[in-house]
C-alpha positions in Angstrom: -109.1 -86.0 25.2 -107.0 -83.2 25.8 -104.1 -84.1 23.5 -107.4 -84.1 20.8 -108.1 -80.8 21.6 -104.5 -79.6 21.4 -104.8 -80.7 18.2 -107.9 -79.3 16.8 -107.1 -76.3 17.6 -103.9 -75.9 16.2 -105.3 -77.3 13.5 -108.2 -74.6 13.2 -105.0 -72.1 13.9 -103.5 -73.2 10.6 -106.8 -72.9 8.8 -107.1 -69.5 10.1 -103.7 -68.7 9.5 -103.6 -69.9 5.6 -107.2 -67.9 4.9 -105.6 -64.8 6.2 -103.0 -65.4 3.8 -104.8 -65.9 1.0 -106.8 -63.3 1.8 -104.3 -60.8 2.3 -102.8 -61.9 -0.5 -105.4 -61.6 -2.6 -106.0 -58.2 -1.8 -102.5 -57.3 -2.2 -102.3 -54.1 -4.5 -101.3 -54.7 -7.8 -98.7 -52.5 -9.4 -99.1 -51.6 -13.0 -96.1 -50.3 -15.2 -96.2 -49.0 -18.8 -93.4 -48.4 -21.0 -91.8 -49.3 -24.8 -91.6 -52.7 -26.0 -90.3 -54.2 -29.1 -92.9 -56.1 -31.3 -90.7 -59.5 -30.9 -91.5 -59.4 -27.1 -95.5 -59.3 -27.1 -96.0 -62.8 -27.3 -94.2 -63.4 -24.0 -95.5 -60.0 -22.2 -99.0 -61.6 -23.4 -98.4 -64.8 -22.3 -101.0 -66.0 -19.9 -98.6 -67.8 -17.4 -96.1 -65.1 -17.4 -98.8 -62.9 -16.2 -100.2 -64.8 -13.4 -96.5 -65.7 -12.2 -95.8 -61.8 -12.3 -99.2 -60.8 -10.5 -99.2 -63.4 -7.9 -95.1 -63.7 -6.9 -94.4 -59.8 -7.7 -98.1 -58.5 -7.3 -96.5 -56.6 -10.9 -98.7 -56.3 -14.3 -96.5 -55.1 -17.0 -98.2 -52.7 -19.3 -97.0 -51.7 -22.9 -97.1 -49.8 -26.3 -95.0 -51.3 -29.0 -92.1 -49.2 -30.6 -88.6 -50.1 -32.2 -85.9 -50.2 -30.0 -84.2 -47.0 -31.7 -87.4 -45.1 -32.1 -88.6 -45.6 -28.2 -85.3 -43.9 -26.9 -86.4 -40.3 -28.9 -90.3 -41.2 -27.8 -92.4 -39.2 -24.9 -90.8 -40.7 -21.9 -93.6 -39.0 -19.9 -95.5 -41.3 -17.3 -93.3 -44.5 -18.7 -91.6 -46.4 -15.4 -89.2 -48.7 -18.1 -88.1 -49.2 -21.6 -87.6 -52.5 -23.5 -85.3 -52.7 -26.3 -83.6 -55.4 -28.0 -80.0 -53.8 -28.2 -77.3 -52.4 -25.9 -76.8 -49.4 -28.4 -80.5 -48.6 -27.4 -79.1 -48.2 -23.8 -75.7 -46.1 -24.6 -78.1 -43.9 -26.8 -80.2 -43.4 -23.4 -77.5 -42.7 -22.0 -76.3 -40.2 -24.0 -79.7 -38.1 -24.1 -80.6 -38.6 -20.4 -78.6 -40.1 -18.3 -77.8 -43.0 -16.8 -81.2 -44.6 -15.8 -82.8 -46.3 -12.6 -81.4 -49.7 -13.1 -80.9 -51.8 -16.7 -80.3 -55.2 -16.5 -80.3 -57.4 -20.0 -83.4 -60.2 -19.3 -82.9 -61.9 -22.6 -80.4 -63.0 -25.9 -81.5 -64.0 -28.8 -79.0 -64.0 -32.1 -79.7 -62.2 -35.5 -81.0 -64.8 -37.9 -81.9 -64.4 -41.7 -84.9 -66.1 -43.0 -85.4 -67.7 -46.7 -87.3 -70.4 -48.1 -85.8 -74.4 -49.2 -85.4 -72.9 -53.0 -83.7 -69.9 -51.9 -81.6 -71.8 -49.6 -80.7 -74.3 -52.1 -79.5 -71.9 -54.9 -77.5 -70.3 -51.9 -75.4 -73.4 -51.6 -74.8 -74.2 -54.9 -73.2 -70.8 -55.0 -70.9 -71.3 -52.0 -73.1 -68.6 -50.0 -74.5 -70.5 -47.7 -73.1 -73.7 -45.7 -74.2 -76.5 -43.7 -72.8 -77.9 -40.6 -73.8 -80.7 -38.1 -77.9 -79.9 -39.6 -77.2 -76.3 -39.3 -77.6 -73.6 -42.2 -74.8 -70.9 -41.6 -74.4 -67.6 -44.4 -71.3 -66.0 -45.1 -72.0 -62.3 -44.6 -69.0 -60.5 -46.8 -70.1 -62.5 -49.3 -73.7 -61.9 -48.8 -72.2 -58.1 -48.7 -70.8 -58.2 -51.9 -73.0 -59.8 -53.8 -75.6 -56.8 -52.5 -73.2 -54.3 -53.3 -72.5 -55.5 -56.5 -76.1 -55.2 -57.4 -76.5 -59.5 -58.7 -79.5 -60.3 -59.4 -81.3 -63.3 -58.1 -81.6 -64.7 -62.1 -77.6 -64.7 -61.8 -77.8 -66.8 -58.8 -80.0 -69.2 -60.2 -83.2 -68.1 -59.4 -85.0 -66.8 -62.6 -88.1 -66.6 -61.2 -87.1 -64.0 -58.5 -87.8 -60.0 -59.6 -85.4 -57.9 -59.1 -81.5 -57.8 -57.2 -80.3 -59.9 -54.3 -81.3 -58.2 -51.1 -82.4 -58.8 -47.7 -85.6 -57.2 -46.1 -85.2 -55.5 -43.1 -87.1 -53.5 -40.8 -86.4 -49.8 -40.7 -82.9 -49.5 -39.4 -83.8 -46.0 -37.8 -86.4 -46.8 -36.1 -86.0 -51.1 -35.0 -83.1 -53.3 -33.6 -83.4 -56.0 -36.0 -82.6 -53.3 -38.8 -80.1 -51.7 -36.5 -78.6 -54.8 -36.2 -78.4 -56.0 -39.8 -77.1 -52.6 -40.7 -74.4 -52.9 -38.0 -73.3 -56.4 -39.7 -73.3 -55.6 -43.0 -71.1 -52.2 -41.8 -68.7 -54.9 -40.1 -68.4 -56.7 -43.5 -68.2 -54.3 -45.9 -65.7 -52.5 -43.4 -63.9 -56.2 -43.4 -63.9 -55.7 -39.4 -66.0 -54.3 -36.6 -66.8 -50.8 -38.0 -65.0 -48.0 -36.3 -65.1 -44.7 -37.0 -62.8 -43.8 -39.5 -64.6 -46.2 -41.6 -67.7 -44.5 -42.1 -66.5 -41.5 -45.1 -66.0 -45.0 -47.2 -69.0 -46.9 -45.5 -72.0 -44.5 -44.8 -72.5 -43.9 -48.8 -72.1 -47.5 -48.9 -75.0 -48.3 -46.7 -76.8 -46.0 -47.7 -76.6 -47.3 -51.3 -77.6 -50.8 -49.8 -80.7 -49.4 -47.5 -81.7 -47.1 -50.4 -82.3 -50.2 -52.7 -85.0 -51.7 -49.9 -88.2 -49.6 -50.4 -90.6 -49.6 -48.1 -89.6 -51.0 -44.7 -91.3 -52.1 -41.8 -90.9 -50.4 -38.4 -91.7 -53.8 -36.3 -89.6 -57.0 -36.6 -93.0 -58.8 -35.8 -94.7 -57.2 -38.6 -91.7 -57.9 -41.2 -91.8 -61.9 -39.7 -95.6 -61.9 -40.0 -95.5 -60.5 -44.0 -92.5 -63.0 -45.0 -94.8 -66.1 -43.3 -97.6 -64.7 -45.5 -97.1 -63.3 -48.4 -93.8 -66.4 -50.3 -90.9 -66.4 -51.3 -91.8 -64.1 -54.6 -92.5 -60.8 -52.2 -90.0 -61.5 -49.0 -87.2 -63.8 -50.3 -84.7 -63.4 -47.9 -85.4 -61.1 -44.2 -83.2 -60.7 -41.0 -85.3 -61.3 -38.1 -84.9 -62.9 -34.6 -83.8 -66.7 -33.9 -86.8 -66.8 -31.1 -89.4 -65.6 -33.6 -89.5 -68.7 -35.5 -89.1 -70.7 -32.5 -92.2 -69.1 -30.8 -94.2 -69.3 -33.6 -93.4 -72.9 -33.9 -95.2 -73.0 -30.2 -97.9 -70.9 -30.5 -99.0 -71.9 -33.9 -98.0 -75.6 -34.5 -100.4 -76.2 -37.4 -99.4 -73.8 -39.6 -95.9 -74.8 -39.1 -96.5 -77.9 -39.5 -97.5 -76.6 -43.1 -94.2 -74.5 -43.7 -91.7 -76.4 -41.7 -90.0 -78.3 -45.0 -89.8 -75.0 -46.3 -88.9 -72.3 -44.0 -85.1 -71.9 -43.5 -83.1 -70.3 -40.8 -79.8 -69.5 -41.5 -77.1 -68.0 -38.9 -75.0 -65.6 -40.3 -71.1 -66.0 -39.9 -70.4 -64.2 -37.5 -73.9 -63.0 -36.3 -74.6 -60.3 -33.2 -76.3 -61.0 -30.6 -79.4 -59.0 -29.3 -79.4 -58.6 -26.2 -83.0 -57.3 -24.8 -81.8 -55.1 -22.0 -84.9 -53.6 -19.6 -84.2 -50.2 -19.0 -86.0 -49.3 -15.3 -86.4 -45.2 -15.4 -88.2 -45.4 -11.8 -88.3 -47.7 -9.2 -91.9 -49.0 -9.9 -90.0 -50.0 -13.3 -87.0 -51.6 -11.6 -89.4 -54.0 -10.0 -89.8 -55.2 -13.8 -86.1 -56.7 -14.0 -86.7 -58.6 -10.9 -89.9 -60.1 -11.9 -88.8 -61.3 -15.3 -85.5 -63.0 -14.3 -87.5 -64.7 -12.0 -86.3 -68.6 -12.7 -89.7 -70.0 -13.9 -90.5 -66.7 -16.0 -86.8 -67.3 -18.0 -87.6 -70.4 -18.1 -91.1 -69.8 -19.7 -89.1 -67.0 -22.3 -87.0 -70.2 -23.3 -89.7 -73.2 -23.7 -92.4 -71.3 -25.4 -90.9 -68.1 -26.6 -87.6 -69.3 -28.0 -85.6 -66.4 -25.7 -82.0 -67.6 -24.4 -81.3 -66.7 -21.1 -78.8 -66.9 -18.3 -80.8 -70.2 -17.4 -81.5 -71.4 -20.4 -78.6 -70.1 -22.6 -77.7 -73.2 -24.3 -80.5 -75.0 -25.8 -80.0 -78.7 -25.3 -83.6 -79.1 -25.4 -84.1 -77.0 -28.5 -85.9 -80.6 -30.0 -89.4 -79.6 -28.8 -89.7 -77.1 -30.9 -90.0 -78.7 -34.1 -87.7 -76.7 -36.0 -85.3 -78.2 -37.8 -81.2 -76.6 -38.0 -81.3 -74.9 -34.0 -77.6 -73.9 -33.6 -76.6 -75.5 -30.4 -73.9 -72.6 -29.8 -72.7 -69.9 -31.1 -68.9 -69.3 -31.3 -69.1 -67.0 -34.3 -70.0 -64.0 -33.0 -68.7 -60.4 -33.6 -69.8 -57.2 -31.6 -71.8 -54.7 -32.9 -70.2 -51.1 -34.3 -69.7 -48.9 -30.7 -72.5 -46.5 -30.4 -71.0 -43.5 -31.5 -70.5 -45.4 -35.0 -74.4 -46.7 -34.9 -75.6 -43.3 -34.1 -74.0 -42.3 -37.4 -75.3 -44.7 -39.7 -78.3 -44.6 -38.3 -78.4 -41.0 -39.3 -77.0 -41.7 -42.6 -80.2 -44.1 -43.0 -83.1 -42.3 -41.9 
């Protein structure tokens, strides 16, 4: 009889003791940062499982406004605890204008992709511009270059019913990375080599040239992805974007892609940059951001439904449940970016 009460009451001691803890940590305050974020990012920041994995292990809700990665670093820094770009130049340019920050830590890769449709991609080929390897579409960039510079029209390229010259659309390179970035590639081909800077008296009128050609151009990478999805091949032949864009999209909307996966194609450029979404803490409340989003189950979640390479999930061996056809497995042509001295300038040149 005794050992029975022994036991009920540690028993009722564990009940107690696991109420208190819910309770406690249920009533656990809540810390709520704001800062800059990049359009491609929103899905994931939104992302009902990332938020209840930050709120309950990190007691952390992340709170944004959406800007391009070059265009949050000359923004109202007032009452923001981070910044989220999708480039390292973001963070030299910090750098350079405030100081070193809090804490930075890059959360996220994803590569610079390019975006056409099957026709596009098939006159590509024919022409020797674009190659594929091993069910991968890969696009020669100083080719790509040239035939921009050169000012050939899609009708030479086989594509009659295209208006207008070659070109890629881009967001605005002044403002968002995946602009930046293209400009920063095409620099490196036209300059036969990373870009340095006694390149730029020959290259800045160059780009400028190139950029000038454009028109209007989107300030958010989401919103450029979002008008080539809807509006064919006629308006948006050919964008630069994000790898995970297409990959998250495929996740989060599998009907429609169901719908344009034989005719959506993603090509890698040769070489392509990375992006490297870097998290830029300017207090501590905002350092506490880094730590909750490397959390293992939180990279895990940027891989699985947001398309996101991480430290984790860098190599996408299961990159089969997305749907989408020609994933690059790995990445061995790669070349960095222009140093940030040399981006600040053609940035410049561009705006």
């Amino acid at each position: 009889m005794k050992t029975k009460l022994i036991g009920l009451g540690l028993l009722a001691a564990v009940i107690v003791a696991a109420a208190l803890y819910a309770v406690i940590s249920q009533n656990q305050a809540v810390t709520e940062i704001n800062g800059y974020v990049g359009g491609e990012k929103i899905g994931l920041l939104d992302d009902d499982e990332v938020q209840d994995l930050l709120r309950s292990r990190y007691h952390l809700v992340i709170d944004y406004t959406k800007a391009g990665s070059i265009e949050m670093i000359g923004a109202d820094l007032e009452g923001r605890d981070f910044l989220f770009p999708s480039n390292q130049t973001a963070l030299e340019l910090y750098e350079q204008a405030h100081g070193s920050p809090m804490r930075s830590e890059i959360v996220f890769n994803t590569p610079i992709v390019l975006y056409t449709r099957q026709e596009v991609a098939q006159a590509m080929q024919e022409i020797g511009l674009v190659r594929e390897q091993d069910g991968v579409q890969y696009v020669d960039v100083e080719k790509l270059a040239g035939l921009i510079e050169d000012g050939v029209s899609w009708a030479e390229i086989g594509l009659p019913q295209l208006y207008g010259n070659v070109a890629v659309s881009t967001t605005d390179p002044s403002k968002s990375n995946s602009g930046n970035m293209f400009a920063g590639l095409l620099a490196n081909a036209l300059a036969g080599g990373v870009a340095e800077e006694e390149d730029l008296p020959d290259l800045l009128p160059r780009l400028k040239d190139v950029f000038g050609k454009l028109g209007y151009m989107e300030s958010s990478s989401a919103d450029l992805f979002d008008q080539f999805l809807k509006t064919g091949m006629g308006a948006k032949p050919l964008i630069a974007g994000y790898e995970s864009q297409l990959l998250e999209f495929a996740v989060e909307e599998p009907e429609t892609w169901e719908q344009l996966s034989s005719d959506v194609v993603m090509l890698y450029p040769v070489p392509t940059v990375w992006s490297s979404h870097v998290f830029i803490a300017l207090d501590e409340a905002g350092s506490a951001g880094i730590d909750a989003l490397l959390d293992e189950d939180v990279q895990r979640l940027a891989w699985e439904k947001h398309g996101f390479r991480t430290g984790v999930y860098g190599t996408p061996s299961d990159e089969a449940h997305f749907g989408v056809p020609g994933v690059a497995l790995d990445l061995t042509q790669v070349s960095p970016m222009p140093g940030a001295g040399v981006m600040e300038e053609i940035i410049a040149a561009l705006e």
